[in-house]
Phi, psi and omega in degrees: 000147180269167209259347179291338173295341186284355159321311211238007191262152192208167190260136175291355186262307219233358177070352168309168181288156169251135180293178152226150186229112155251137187271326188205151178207135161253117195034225190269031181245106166291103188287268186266140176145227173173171190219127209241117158297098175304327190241037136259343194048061196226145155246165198241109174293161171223149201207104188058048186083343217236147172271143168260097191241068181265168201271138197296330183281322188267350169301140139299000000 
């Protein structure tokens, strides 16, 4: 995912800002890492470029 996306990205439960944490980056690319809801206190992995942000009751 690219770091421009965190404009428009929200937490799906609460709608809340999200932090971003990167674990590994290519060029202008986010591989790994992940996005943290301060006010569920919950994180939304990102994985091979792509964020996962389905709702915590629906993660595998």
């Amino acid at each position: 995912m690219k770091k421009e996306l965190m404009q428009i990205l929200a937490c799906p439960v609460c709608k809340g800002d999200l932090e971003l944490k990167v674990d590994k980056e290519e060029g202008e690319e986010i591989v790994a890492g992940s996005l943290y809801c301060s006010n569920c206190n919950y994180s939304y992995p990102v994985v091979d470029t792509i964020p996962n942000l389905l709702p915590p009751e629906q993660q595998t």
